[in-house]
C-alpha positions as CSV (number, residue, x, y, z in Angstrom):
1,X,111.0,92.2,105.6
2,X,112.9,94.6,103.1
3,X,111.1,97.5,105.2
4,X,112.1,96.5,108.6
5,X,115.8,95.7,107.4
6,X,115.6,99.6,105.6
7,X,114.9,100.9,109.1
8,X,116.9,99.0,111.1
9,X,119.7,99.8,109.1
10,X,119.1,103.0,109.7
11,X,118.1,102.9,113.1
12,X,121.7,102.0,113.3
13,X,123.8,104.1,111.5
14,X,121.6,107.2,113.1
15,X,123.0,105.9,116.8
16,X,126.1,105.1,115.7
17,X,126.5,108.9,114.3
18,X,125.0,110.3,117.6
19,X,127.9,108.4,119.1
20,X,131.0,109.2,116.3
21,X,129.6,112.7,115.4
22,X,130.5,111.8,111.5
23,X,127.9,114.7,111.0
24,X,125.7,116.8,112.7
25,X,123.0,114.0,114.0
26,X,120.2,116.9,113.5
27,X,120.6,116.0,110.0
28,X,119.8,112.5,110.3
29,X,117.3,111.6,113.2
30,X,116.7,107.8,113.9
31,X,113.5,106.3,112.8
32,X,112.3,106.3,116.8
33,X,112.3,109.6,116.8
34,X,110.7,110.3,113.2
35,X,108.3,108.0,114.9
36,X,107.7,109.8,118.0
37,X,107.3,113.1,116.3
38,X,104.9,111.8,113.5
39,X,102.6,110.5,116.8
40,X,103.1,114.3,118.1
41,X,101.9,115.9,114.9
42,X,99.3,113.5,114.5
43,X,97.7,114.5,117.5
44,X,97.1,118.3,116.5
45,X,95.5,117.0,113.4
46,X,97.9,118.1,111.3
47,X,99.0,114.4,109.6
48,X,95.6,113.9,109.4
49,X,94.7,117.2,107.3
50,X,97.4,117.0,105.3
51,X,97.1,113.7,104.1
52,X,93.5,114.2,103.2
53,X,94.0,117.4,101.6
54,X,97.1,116.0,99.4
55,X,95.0,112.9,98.3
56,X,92.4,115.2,97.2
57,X,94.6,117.0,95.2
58,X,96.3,114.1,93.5
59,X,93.4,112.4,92.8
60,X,91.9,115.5,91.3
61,X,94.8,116.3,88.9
62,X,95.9,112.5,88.0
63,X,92.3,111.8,86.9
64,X,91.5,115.4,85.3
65,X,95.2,114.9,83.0
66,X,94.1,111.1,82.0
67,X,90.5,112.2,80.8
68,X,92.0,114.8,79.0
69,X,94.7,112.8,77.7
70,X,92.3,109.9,76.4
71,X,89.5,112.8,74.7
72,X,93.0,114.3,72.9
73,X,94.2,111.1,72.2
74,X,90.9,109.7,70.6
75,X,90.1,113.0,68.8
76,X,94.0,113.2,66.9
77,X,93.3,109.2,66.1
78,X,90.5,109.6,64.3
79,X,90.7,113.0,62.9
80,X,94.3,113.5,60.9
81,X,93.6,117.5,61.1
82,X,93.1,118.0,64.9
83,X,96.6,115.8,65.0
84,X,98.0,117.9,62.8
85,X,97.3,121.3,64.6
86,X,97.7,120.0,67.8
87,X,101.1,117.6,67.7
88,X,103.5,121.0,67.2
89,X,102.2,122.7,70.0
90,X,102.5,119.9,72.5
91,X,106.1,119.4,70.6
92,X,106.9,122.9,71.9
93,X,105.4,122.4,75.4
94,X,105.9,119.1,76.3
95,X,110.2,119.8,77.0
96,X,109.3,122.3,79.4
97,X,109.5,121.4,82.9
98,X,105.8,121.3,84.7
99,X,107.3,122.6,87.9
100,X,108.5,125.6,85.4
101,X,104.7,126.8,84.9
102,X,103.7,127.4,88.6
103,X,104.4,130.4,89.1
104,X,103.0,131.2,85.7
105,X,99.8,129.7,87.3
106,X,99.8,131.3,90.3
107,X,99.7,134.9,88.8
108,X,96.8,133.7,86.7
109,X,95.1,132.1,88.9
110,X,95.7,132.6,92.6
111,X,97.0,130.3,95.3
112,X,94.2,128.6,95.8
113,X,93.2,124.8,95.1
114,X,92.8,125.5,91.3
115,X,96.2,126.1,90.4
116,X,97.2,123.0,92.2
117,X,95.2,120.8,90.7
118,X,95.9,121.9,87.1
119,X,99.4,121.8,87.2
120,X,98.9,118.3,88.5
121,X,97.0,117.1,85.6
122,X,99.2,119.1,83.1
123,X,102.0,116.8,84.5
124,X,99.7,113.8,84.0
125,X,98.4,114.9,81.1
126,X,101.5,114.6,78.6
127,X,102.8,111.3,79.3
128,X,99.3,109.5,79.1
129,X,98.6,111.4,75.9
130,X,102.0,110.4,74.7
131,X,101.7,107.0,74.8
132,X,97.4,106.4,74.3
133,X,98.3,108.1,71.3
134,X,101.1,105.4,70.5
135,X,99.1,102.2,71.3
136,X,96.5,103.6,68.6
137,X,99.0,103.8,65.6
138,X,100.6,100.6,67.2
139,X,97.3,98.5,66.6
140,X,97.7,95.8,64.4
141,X,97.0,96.4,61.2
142,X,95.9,92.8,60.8
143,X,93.0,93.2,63.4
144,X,91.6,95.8,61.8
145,X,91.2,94.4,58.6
146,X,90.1,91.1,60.3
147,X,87.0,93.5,62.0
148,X,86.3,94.8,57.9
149,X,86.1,91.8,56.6
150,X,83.5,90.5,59.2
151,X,81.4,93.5,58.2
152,X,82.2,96.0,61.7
153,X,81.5,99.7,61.2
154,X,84.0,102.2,61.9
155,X,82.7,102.8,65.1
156,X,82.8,99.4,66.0
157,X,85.7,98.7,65.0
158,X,86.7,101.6,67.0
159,X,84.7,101.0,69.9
160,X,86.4,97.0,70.3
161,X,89.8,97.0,68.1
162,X,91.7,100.6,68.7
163,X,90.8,101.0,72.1
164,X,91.1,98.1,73.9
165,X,94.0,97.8,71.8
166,X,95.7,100.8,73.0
167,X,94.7,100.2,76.8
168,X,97.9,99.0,77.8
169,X,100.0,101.8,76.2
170,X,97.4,103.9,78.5
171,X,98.1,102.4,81.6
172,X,101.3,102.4,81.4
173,X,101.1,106.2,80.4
174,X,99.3,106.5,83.6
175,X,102.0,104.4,85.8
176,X,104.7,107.2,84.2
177,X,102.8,110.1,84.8
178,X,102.2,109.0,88.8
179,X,105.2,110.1,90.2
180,X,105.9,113.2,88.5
181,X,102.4,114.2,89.6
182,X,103.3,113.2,93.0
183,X,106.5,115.5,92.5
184,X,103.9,118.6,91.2
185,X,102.2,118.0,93.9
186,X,104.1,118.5,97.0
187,X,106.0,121.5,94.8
188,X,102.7,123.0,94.6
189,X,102.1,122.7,98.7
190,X,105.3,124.5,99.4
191,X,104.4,127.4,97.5
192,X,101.0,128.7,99.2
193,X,99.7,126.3,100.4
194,X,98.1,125.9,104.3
195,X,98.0,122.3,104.6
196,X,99.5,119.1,102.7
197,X,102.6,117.3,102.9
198,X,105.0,119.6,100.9
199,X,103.6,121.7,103.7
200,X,104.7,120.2,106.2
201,X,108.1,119.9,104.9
202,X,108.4,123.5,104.3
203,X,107.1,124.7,107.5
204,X,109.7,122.2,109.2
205,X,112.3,123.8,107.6
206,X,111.2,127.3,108.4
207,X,111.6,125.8,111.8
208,X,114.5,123.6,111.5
209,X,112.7,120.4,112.5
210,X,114.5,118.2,110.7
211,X,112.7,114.8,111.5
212,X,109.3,116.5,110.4
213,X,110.8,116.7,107.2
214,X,111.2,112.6,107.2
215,X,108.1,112.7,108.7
216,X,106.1,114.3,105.6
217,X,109.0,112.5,103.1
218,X,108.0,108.8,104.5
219,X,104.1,110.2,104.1
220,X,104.8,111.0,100.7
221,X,106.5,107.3,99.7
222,X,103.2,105.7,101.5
223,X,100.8,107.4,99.6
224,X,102.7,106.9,96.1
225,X,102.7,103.6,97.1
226,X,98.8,103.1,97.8
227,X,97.8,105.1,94.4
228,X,100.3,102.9,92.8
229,X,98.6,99.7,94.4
230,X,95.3,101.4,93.3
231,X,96.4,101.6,89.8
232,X,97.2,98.1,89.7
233,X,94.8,97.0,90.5
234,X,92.7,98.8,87.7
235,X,95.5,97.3,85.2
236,X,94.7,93.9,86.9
237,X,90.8,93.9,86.3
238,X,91.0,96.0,82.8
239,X,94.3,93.9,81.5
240,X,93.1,90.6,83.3
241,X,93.0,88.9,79.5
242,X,96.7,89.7,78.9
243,X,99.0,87.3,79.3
244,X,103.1,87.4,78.5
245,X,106.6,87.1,79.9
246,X,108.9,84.8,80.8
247,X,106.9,83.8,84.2
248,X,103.9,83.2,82.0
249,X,105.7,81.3,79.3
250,X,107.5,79.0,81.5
251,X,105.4,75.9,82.3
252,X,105.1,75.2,86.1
């Protein structure tokens, strides 16, 4: 309902400029004709490649920055030294903008698929080690000692205290880290690339086809939003013993 009452609304206000001429009506075509031009593109194939080729890429990076993130995270846990050589360099990196090192990557290495992906998990990769590393110096100490004193080895007690412990602060993390590697993304696919959504938008404004740019941006929202119901789903089924807030504590 939300959805239909978005376009409707703007359904309307884009006929109501075509007939007022508050602004150039190129600038904001109705959804009718986003429509009729998203059926156009999608019969040359292009919708279709692009979508493909983006999800490929996304999935790619997001999961390549959250395996890294969770081996870093686990390693500067447990060993105080690799924390200690590796928490001032991602001080000095982690300020600087993600979308600030493609260039930097594509001198290095090309404009091929390679440079797309890594700066997509490079963008994933500092939240979700940011805060896997705070949900394991945020387990309670008291669980811990509770594993000790029932005789669990380090391991185990790493193994079934730290890190289911600090799964949350991981998903969450993870949650963060999804749109700004939906924003490294299309970046990446208007600079070099031959197919994808931010490659659609740039080769609609190279032609001034301004509803092919609403086209690619309503793309873009509907595949954020299935990764994002992907994702919580996993949070559903790995989190499906947590239980809190006010709809939980309220008895029905």
């Amino acid at each position: 309902m939300p959805f239909i009452a978005f376009f409707a609304a703007w359904e309307l206000f884009a006929r109501i400029n075509e007939q007022a001429a508050l602004f150039n009506p190129l600038f904001l075509p109705p959804p009718s004709l986003v429509l009729s031009d998203a059926w156009d593109l999608a019969k040359t194939g292009l919708v279709t490649e692009s979508l493909v080729s983006s999800s490929i890429r996304i999935a790619a990076g997001f999961v390549l920055g959250c395996v890294l993130a969770i081996v870093l995270g686990l390693l500067m846990s447990k060993f105080r030294t690799v924390e200690r050589w590796i928490a001032p360099v991602l001080q000095l990196l982690s300020p600087i903008p993600a979308l600030a090192l493609l260039p930097l990557f594509i001198i290095w290495f090309g404009i091929g698929e390679f440079p797309k992906v890594l700066l997509i998990a490079w963008t994933t990769f500092v939240p979700v080690l940011v805060y896997t590393l705070d949900g394991f110096k945020s387990v309670p100490m008291a669980l811990i000692r509770s594993a000790m004193s029932l005789g669990a080895s380090e391991r185990q007690i790493f193994a079934r205290v730290m890190i289911p412990s600090a799964i949350p602060n991981f998903i969450v993390g993870a949650r963060v880290s999804l749109g700004l590697s939906f924003s490294a993304l299309i970046v990446s696919e208007m600079m070099g690339a031959k197919s994808g959504l931010g490659y659609i938008i740039v080769d609609a404004r190279n032609y001034f086809k301004i509803s092919n740019m609403f086209v690619a941006i309503i793309l873009i929202g509907l595949e954020y939003s299935l990764f994002s119901f992907l994702l919580q789903l996993v949070e559903r089924r790995v989190l499906a013993w947590r239980k809190g807030g006010m709809r939980e504590a309220v008895e029905k």
